[in-house]
Every structure is written in C-alpha cells, then in structure tokens.
C-alpha positions, 0 to 999 in steps of 0.5 A: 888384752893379752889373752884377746891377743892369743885368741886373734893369733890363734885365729889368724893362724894358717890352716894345717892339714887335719891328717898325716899318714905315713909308713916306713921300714926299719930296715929297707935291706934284710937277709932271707929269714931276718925280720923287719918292721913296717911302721905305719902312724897316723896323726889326726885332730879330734878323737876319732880312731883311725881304720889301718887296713893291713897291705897285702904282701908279695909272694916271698914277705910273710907277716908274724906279728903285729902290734897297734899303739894309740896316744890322745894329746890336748894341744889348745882349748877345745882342740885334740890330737890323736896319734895311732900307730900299727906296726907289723914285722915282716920276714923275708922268706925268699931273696929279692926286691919287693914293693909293699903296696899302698896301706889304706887308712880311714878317718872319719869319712875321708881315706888316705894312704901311704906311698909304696915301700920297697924292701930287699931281701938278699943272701941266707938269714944271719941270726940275731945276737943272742938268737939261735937258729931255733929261736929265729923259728920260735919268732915267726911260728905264730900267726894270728887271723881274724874271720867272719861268717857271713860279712855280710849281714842285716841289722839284728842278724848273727854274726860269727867272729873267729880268731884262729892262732896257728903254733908252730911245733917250735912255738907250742913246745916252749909254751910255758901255759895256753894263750889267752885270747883279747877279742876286739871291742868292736863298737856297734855290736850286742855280744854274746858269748858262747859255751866253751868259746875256745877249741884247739886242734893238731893238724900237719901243713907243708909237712910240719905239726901246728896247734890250732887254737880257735875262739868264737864269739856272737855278735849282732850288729845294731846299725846298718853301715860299714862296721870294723872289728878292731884287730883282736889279741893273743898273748902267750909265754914262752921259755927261754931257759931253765934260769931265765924267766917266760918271755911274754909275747903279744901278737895281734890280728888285721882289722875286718870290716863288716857290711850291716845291711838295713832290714828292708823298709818295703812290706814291713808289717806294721806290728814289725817292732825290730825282731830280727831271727826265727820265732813262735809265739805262745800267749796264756791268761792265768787263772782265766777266772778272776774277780773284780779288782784281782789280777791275772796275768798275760804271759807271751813267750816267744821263742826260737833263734835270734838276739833273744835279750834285745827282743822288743816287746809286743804291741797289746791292745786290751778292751776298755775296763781292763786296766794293763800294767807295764810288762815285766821281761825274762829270757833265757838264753840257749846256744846250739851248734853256735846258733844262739837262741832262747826263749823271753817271756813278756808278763802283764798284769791285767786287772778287770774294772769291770764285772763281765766277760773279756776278749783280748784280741789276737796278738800278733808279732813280726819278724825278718828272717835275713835267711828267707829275707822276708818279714813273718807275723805270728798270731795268737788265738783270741784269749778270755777273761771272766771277771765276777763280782767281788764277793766278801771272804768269809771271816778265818775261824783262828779259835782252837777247837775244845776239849774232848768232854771224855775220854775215846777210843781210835776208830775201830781201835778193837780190832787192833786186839790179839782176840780181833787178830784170833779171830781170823782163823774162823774162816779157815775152821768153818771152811775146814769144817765144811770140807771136813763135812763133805769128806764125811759123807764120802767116808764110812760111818764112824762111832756115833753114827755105829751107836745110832745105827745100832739102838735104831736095830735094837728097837727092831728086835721082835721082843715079846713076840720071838723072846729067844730071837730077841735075847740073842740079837740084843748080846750080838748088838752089844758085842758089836757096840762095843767093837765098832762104838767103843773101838775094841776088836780084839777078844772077849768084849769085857776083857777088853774093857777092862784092859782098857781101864773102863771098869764100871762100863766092863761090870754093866756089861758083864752083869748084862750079857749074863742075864740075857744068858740066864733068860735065855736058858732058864724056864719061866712064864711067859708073862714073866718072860716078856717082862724080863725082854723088855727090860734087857732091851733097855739096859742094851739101849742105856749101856751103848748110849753110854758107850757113845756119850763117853767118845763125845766127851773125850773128842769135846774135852780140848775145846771146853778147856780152850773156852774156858780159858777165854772165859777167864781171860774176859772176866780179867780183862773186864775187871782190870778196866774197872779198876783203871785209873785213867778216867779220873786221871782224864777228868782231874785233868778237865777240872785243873783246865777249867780253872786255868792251870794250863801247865798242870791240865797238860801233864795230866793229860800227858799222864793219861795218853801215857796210859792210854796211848790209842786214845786220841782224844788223850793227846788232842786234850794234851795239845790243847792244854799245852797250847794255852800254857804257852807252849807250841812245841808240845801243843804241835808234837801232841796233836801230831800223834792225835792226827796219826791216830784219828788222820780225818779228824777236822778239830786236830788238823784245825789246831795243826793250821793255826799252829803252823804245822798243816805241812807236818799234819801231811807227813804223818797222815797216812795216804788213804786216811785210815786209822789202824783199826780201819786198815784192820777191819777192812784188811779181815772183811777182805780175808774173810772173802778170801777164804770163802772164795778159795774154799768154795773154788776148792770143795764146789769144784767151781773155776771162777771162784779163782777169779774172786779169790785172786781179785780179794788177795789183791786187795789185801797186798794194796792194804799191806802196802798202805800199811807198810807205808803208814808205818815208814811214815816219817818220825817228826821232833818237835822243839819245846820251851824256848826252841833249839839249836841245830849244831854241825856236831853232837856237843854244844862247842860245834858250829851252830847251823840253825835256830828251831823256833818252837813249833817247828817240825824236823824229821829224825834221822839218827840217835846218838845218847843225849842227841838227835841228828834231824833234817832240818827245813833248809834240807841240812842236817844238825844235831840238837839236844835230846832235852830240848824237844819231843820225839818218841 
C-alpha cells in the first residue's frame, strides 16, 4: 500500500517546468585588462544535450577562453536530469558599461534564452596575486575559432572542418611542446581524416607575432537537417618557472551549425542508390571464357571524388543460368589538395549453370554531383561470357621418369673441346691462304716457279741437233738453278754450295759442269756425241729437280711436325677412354638400383658424374636413385645440374616438378635453353661467316660485304651475352637429410631464422670455413652449415 502510495504522489504532483536557462557574471564590475567569467547553465529532464550558442560580444569585451561542463542525474524511475554549463571568460580591453546580449540555447526542438548582462569596465587593469604584467598577457594570448567550408552542404557532400589556434608571442614562447587538438564529436557524420592534418604558420597582426596552428578534418553529413559541431578543444602547457611544474591549459571553440540539405527527390534516376560525389566506372569479366560450373569474376570500380567507403553497391541484372554470389567490396582511400577521393571495387562471382554464351547487360550507376546539382548515370558496355562444357582433366602423371639405360653426353658436348675451339683458326688460315694466293699472282715468281721454268728451257735445248748450243745452254741453266732455285747469287756456283753446307748437291754439280766441259771441247763421233747430250740433259734435269724438292722440304718441315704431334695426341686420347673406368662404374650402378639398394645406386652414380661431369645423364640417374633412397635434397641438387647441362630435357624438369622445385629448374636454365655445346656451335657457325665475310669484303673489294660481316659480328655479341648470362646464373644449395637450419650468425649458439625443409632451394651468397651465407625464400639472409647440403 506505501509504494502505491508514492506512486499516487508522484502522479499527483505539480508539473515542473522541464527547462532552466540562466547566466550570470562572476564579476559584474572589472578593470580594463581583468577577466570575468560568463556563466551560462542549462538544466533539463531527459538526456538530450543542449545547443549553447556563444553571445556576440560588444566592441570593447573580448572572449580568451571557454570551457563546457556536463552532468546526468537519475532523480525517480524512468526519469533524468541533465545539467550543462559553458562557461566563457571575458576580458575587458576598454572602459565602459556593456550589455552582453541574450545567449540562445536549443533543446530538443524548443529555443530559450537568457536575460541580458550587463558588465562594467572601468580604470587600468590591476594584476591579479600572484600575476605579473606578463602573465595577464600570456592568459589571454589564445584564442581558439571553428570554421566550416561551405555551411552549406547536401546529404553525402564534403564538409571542411577547420580549427584555428591563434598564439600570441607571450604564449607561444613559454609553450613547453605543441598543442594538441580534440576535434568535436559531432554526431551525424562519417569522418575522414586527413594526411598531416595539422599546419602552423607565423604571421604578424596589430603589429604583433602570432603562430597560427590550423587542423582539419573531412566530414560527410549522413542526414538532412541542422547539425551542430560541438565545440572543439585545445590543450597546451605553459612554463611558469624553473622550479614550478607546466600549467596545463584547456580552451575550447564556440559550437557551429551545419545545414545538410536532402538530395533532390525530382529527376533521381532510378539506378540513383545514395552516390553523392564525381565518379567513372569500369566494368570487367575475368577470364571471359570459363567452363561450366567455374567461376569468373565481374569487377566494377568506381572511381573518382567523394565518401568513397560509404559508396553503395550497383544494382546487376544477370541473365537466367548465371548463378551470382554476394559481392565482396575494397576501396582505396586518396586525399588531394584536401578533396578526398579514391577508388572501390565491387567483386562478384559469376558461375554459369549452363553451357552457352552470356550477355551481362550494361551496367549502369547514378550519382548527385552537389557542385553541378544534377544527378549523372554512368553506363558500362555490355559484357560477355562463353561457358563450354566441362571437359574431365586428364589424369597428372606423378611417376618419375626412369634411368638412362647408358651412359651420354651433353648436346654437342665435342665442341666444348681445345680441338673444337683450335679449330677456329681455320677460317682465318683459309682466308689468309687465299689472300696469300691472290697476292701471289701479283708478285714475282718464286723458287718452284724458277725451277719449273727452267726444266720447261732445258727440254728446249736443241739437243743432237746443235750439240755445242746445247752443252752451253745446259751449264747456263744450271748456274742459273742454282742462283735463282737454291737462292745463291754470289760467286762460283759449287763454292757457294759448299759454304752452304750441301755437299752431296756441290759434287753433282761439279762433276756436272765438268762433263759438259769436256763434251764440249773434246773430239768424238757424232753418234757418240748426241748420246753423251741427251744424258747431260737429264742429269741437268735430276739435279734442279733436287734442288726444288730440297726447298719444299724445308718450307714443309713445321707442319709435319704440327701433324704429328696431333696425331699423337689423338692416339692418347683414344686409348685413355678405353681404358675408362666410368662405364663399369655406370653400369655397376644400374645393377645396385635394380635390386633396390637405392643409397648405394646413388653413390654410384654420384662416383660416375664426378668422373664425368658433362654427362647429364650421370646426375639425372644420381637424382633418380637419391629420390627412391629418400633423399630429396640430393635428388632436387642432382637433377638441378642435369637440367644445366641438358636445359630442354622433359624427363629432369618432370622429376624437378614432382620434387617441387620447377621454381629452381628456372633459376638454372638459361634464357634461350641452349646447352654450352650448342652456344659453341652455333657462336663457330657464326664465326665462320664472319671471317669469310670480312675476307671477301677485304680481297674482292666488295662493299656490302660489311653489311653481312657487321650483322654476323652481331650475332656473335648476343651469343656472348647469353653466355655471360648462363654463366652468372645464380648458384643454388640444396638442404640434405633431415634439412637445415638458417642462423642470424655463422655458429649454431646464433639466433635461429628459418627451418629449410629438404628439397628446399636457396641461392649462395657468400662463404665462410664450415658455413654458407644463403637467401633464404623469405628475401633474408642466414647462415647454415656447409655439412648440412649440397653446393658446389
């Protein structure tokens, strides 16, 4: 009964007024300089917080701060009081009597306001205890001020909120740091902020030095109406002296009202979702061509200048067999010259029911733009889509390739030999032999020539017909044999022989030339006579013939040397490779595979590379075996080397691929997939054409043979630079076993960075002892022991 009681009491209790407003002065009397505070408190029941607009103040009162206090009370059940109070100091700069006007205060929908103050300001400023001239100053060097631009906006355009703090020189020189802004929690608003929000500048007013600290921030109003920025806050420390702490001061700024404005309900299109700003729109299918029951994706971005994150979504309209899946959003947020913008990209994924071809319609996209005040529609192009029918993927081969049944060879691994690379003197000792050819017919004859020339005079000697004609002109001949064949022109003939060491050829001679002496003087028969000619012609004929074949063996001498020492050196050669182990080696190998000794299989094999090492087929058969011995590391460094060998070989990037090193198999492979021998062959076919090129340009006086020479030495600088570049390619280390472990040092006590899993590819960077310094996959680097993979 006694809480129906209080219940009948409260009921029955006189209204009270919902509201107080009052304000009053603590001082109604100052001096010129001193400060006052206008108090203005505001008591009303509910939780609705009032709107304190700040008087406008006569000429001669000037406001330097202003603080705002709040207070909810619970006074019955279900009932509320809320207590506000803003209170302002106001400094009296000149004397006289002011009336501070009315001060307007909203709640709710209902305005009040305030009777008027009045306040008188009279004499010189005194002091306050404890105060100094300058720190009277330092009180009222701060102001704070709150804008807007433009105050006038629609639902969704931007809105620039600026709070200027104005420091006086007293106030900013006993600033013990920057002033940190609280910007007003308005309600109502999506916020942006923006890059370096804060800008402070000097400038000089009434002749004075003020600092000038200036925040922004972005907002975008959500609702149409009046909407009021709550007053914004400034805090900041000033010193007071070496052995008294800061003095931390708060100011705050008047409240400011916004008018938001509705986007107009007249000529909104009907794709118009909310889009408030400047936009284009792109629209994309990816891939265009999918099979039925996979999925594409349609992107639409939209980009341009606005509340890029608050952008609704595009209305779509798909065709039937298109099954559309809810959208996934990203945006991108970018501030220029304080205008935000950006962009936002709308995914959907699209997955096609049936097999034909699709047409998404146009999409299209409205917007207001509140600078033009007209709404825009943004159309894309109509966008296809070709679903085929599903076709079953063909089994993944996941077996590794065999073993080579015997032993091989790099491609063109021969011309990778010192007899290859001797070989490329050839064309430059044809070219020089066919100069040397051309030169030779321009010069005069030389001892073969001489010799020829003179047998062909001896057969025209007369003979029997003139015997002393004939006797003479063979001893001319012979002297001139021996002076222009054997290359003697100075004195008698045999002597110079002699002198010359040739004995055997200085008695012929001399024995000669005294037959035709005595033939020619001594008496004789005719018959007898032309007998004794004929034979004196043919020892004329032997002995220069002699003479020539003498020169010829000299001049060939070098070269039968050179042969034979090639000769030599093929005949050891072919006898060291009979006698190599490496094909027993290869095939003891096999054997140990076959009856599953994998460990042993792969030390043989790894034997056999060693000796062999251009042979690919030596380390694929090592990876193979290494990899049914359980070990992927040196399966993975194995084939690695194999592939540099043989790059376009399908069985080692196969085995790579299952391995899980395909990424590595592109590290080692050289750019245009040539083996060493290749790049050799094809660097001498260009070589070859080179030279011919160049000679025939020199010897045949032919221009354009340049032309081909320069193109062919082309040609050989991009084999060279492949070459260099298969040759930097990088080094790779392989963890065997169990793996390694990546240390920040080179001892096992450093920190530990990464755990390498065997089969695991690193790149070599540096060597120290035991250690290796390596890449690792993550871009790092770490140090791992030396013992713990394969490296060169």
């Amino acid at each position: 009964m006694t809480a129906l009681a209080f219940v009948a009491a409260l009921l029955l209790q006189a209204p009270q007024d919902p509201v107080h407003v009052s304000a009053s002065l603590g001082a109604s009397q100052i001096s010129v300089g001193a400060t006052t505070t206008l108090r203005i408190e505001v008591e009303a029941r509910g939780t609705t917080s009032p709107e304190i607009a700040t008087p406008a103040l006569p000429a001669g009162l000037e406001m330097v701060g202003s603080s705002d206090f709040s207070q909810l009370r619970l006074s019955a059940p279900g009932q509320s009081r809320r207590s506000s109070r803003r209170e302002l100091v106001i400094r009296g700069a000149a004397p006289g009597v002011y009336t501070i006007p009315s001060v307007q205060v909203v709640v709710g929908t209902r305005r009040y306001q305030t009777d008027p103050l009045e306040l008188t300001v009279t004499g010189t400023a005194r002091p306050r205890p404890g105060l100094g001239g300058e720190e009277a100053a330092v009180a009222s060097a701060t102001t704070l001020r709150l804008s807007v631009e433009p105050d006038t906006v629609y639902v969704g355009q931007q809105v620039m909120l600026t709070a200027e703090a104005v420091f006086a020189e007293a106030a900013r020189l006993r600033q013990t740091r920057p002033a940190s802004f609280e910007p007003p929690a308005a309600t109502g608003f999506w916020v942006q902020d923006l890059p370096d929000p804060i800008t402070v500048s000097l400038r000089v007013a009434d002749g004075r030095s003020v600092e000038t600290q200036t925040y922004r921030r972005a907002y975008f109003p959500l609702r149409a109406g009046t909407l009021w920025f709550p007053p914004a806050h400034l805090h900041y420390e000033l010193r007071r002296g070496f052995l008294q702490a800061p003095e931390n001061r708060r100011i705050a700024s008047d409240s400011l009202a916004l008018v938001v404005l509705p986007v107009p309900s007249t000529g909104q299109p009907a794709s118009f979702t909310g889009a408030v700003g400047r936009y284009e729109l792109r629209a994309s299918v990816a891939p265009s061509r999918v099979a039925v029951g996979d999925a594409a994706v349609l992107t639409v971005e939209l980009t341009g200048q606005g509340n890029i994150r608050a952008l609704p979504e595009p209305r779509l309209a798909v065709p039937d067999g298109l099954e559309l899946l809810p959208p996934t959003q990203e945006s991108s947020v970018q501030v220029t010259d304080d205008v935000v913008g950006g962009s936002k990209a709308f995914r959907w994924v699209l997955v096609p029911e049936q097999s034909r071809s699709f047409v998404i319609p146009p999409i299209e996209y409205s917007y207001f733009d509140p600078e033009l005040r007209t709404f825009i529609t943004l159309r894309s192009d109509p966008l296809a889509l070709q679903a085929v029918p599903l076709v079953a993927p063909e089994p993944e081969d996941t077996l590794l390739r065999p073993l080579r049944e015997r032993p091989g060879s790099a491609p063109a691994a021969w011309a990778l030999s010192p007899w290859f690379a001797a070989a490329q003197a050839v064309p430059l000792l044809l070219v020089g032999f066919a100069g040397a050819v051309l030169r030779r017919r321009q010069r005069p004859p030389g001892p073969a020539q001489h010799a020829r020339r003179i047998r062909r005079d001896l057969d025209a000697l007369p003979g029997e017909a003139d015997p002393p004609h004939t006797l003479a002109g063979i001893e001319r001949l012979l002297k001139e044999a021996v002076r222009l064949v054997a290359g003697f022109d100075d004195g008698e003939p045999v002597a110079a022989l002699r002198a010359a060491g040739r004995h055997d050829a200085a008695s012929a001679l001399d024995a000669l030339l005294f037959e035709l002496r005595r033939a020619r003087y001594a008496p004789g028969s005719a018959g007898s006579e032309a007998a004794l000619v004929q034979g004196l012609v043919d020892r004329a004929d032997r002995f220069i013939a002699g003479l020539a074949r003498h020169r010829r063996r000299a001049r060939h001498a070098g070269l039968m040397v050179v042969l034979a020492t090639c000769a030599g050196a093929t005949i050891v050669a072919v006898a060291a490779s009979a006698s190599d182990p490496a094909s027993a080696l290869f095939e003891d190998a096999s054997a140990r595979l076959a009856a599953g000794d994998g460990v042993a299989a792969a030390n043989a094999f790894h034997a056999y590379a060693r000796l062999r090492p251009r042979d690919p087929a030596g380390w694929y058969n090592t990876g193979v075996a290494a990899y049914a011995a359980g070990d992927p590391g040196r399966a993975v460094w194995a084939w690695l080397r194999a592939a540099r060998l043989a790059p376009r070989d399908d069985d080692t990037r196969h085995n790579l691929r299952l391995a899980g090193a395909s990424g590595a198999a592109a590290d080692v492979v050289p750019l245009d997939r040539l083996a060493a021998g290749e790049r050799a062959v094809l660097a001498a076919l260009t070589w070859w054409f080179l030279v011919f090129a160049a000679g025939h340009a020199v010897f045949r006086r032919q221009p354009r043979a340049w032309t081909v020479a320069g193109a062919a030495g082309l040609g050989l600088l991009m084999l060279a630079g492949t070459a260099v570049h298969a040759a930097r390619r990088p080094v790779l280390v392989v963890p065997m076993g169990q793996g390694a472990t990546a240390y920040a040092g080179s001892s096992i006590h450093d920190e530990r960075l990464a755990e390498l899993r065997p089969g695991m590819t690193a790149r070599l960077m540096e060597r120290h002892g035991g250690w290796l310094l390596v890449r690792l996959p993550d871009g790092g680097r770490g140090w791992v022991e030396r013992s713990r993979v394969a490296a060169p």
